[in-house]
C-alpha positions as a printed NumPy array, in Angstrom:
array([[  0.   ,   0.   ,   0.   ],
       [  1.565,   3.408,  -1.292],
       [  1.363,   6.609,   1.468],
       [ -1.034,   8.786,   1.525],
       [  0.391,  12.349,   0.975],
       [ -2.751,  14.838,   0.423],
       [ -6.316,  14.009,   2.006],
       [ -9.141,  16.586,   1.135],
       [-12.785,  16.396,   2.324],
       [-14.937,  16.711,   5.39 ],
       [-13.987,  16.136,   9.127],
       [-15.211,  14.258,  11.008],
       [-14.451,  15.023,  14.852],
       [-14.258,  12.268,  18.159],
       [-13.91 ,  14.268,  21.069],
       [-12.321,  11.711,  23.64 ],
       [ -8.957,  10.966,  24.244],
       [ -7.486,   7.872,  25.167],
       [ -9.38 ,   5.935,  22.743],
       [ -8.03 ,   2.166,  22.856],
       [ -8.135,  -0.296,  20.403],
       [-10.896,  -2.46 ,  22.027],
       [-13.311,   0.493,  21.891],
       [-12.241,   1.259,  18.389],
       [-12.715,  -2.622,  17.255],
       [-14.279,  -4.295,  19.726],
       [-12.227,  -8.579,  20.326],
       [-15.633, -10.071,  19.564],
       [-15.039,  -9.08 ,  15.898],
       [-11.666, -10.435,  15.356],
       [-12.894, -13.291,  13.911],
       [-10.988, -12.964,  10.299],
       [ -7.498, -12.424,   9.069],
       [ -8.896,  -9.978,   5.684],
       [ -8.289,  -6.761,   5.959],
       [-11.699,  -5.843,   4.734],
       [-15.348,  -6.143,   6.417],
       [-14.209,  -4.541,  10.042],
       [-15.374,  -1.248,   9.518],
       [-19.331,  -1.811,  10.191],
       [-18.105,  -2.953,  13.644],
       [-16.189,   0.461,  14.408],
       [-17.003,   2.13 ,  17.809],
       [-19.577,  -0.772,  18.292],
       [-20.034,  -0.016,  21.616],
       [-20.344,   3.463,  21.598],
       [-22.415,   3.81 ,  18.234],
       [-25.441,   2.297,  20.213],
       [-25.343,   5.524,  22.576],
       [-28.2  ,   8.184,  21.927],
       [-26.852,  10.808,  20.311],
       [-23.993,   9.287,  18.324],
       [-22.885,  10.509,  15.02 ],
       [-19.705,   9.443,  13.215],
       [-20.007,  10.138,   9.517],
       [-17.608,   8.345,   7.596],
       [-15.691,  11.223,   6.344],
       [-12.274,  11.03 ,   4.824],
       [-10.809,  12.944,   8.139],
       [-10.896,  12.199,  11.651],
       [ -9.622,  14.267,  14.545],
       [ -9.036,  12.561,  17.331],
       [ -7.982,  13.554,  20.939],
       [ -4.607,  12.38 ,  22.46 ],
       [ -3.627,   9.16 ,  22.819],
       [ -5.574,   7.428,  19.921],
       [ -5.47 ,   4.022,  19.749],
       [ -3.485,   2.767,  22.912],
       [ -3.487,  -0.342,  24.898],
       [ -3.099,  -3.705,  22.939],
       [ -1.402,  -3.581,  19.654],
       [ -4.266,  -4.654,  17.65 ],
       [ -3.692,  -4.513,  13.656],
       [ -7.636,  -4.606,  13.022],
       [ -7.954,  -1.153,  14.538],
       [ -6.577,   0.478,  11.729],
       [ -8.125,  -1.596,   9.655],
       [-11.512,  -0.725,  11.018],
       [-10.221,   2.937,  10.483],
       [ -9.935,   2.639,   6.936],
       [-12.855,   0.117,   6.218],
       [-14.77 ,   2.236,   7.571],
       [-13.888,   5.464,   4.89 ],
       [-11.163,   7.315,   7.031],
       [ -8.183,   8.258,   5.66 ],
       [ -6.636,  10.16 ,   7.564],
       [ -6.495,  10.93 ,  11.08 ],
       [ -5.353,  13.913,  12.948],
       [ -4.236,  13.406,  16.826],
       [ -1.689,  14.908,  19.2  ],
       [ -0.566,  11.633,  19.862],
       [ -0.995,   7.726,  18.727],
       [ -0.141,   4.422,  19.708],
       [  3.419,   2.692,  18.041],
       [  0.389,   0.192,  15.511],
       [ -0.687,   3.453,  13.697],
       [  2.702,   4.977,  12.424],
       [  3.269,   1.569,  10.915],
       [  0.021,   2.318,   8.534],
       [  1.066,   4.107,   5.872],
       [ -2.487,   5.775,   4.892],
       [ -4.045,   6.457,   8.202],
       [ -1.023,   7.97 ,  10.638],
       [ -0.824,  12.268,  10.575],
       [  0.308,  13.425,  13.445],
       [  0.332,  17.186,  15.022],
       [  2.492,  18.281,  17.608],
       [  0.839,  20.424,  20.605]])
């Protein structure tokens, strides 16, 4: 997979920090080794909260700390099944600067 360089579009915005990698792809669907088919499970938990919106915009800002606790490869995976492309954080855990289309990172 070649780096992304430029990503254009809409935002869209998770306001928590210290998002880990079970709330971002829950273990109960780690059932597969494709790549594909994760991204209908993103934020399962959380996406059956009132009020929840996550359009699946090319961009998502994230608050510090994205994607800690266990290294789990189907988190990016998720990520990007899901339509992201990029995301935006102050800070990420070591499994997202090894994925060449989803890791931008801003220093604050």
């Amino acid at each position: 997979m070649e780096a992304v360089t430029v990503v254009s579009g809409a935002v869209s915005v998770l306001d928590r920090s210290d998002v880990d990698t079970d709330q971002i792809i829950p273990k109960q669907f780690l059932k597969r080794i494709e790549r594909s088919g994760f991204g209908e499970f993103l934020f399962h938990d959380w996406a059956k909260e009132d009020g929840w919106d996550l359009p699946a915009n090319p961009i998502l800002v994230a608050g510090r700390n994205f994607g800690c606790g266990s290294s789990r490869e189907h988190a990016p995976w998720a990520l990007e099944d899901y339509g992201f492309r990029a995301i935006v954080a102050s800070s990420f855990a070591d499994i997202f600067y090894h994925h060449p289309v989803l890791c931008s990172r801003i220093d604050c």
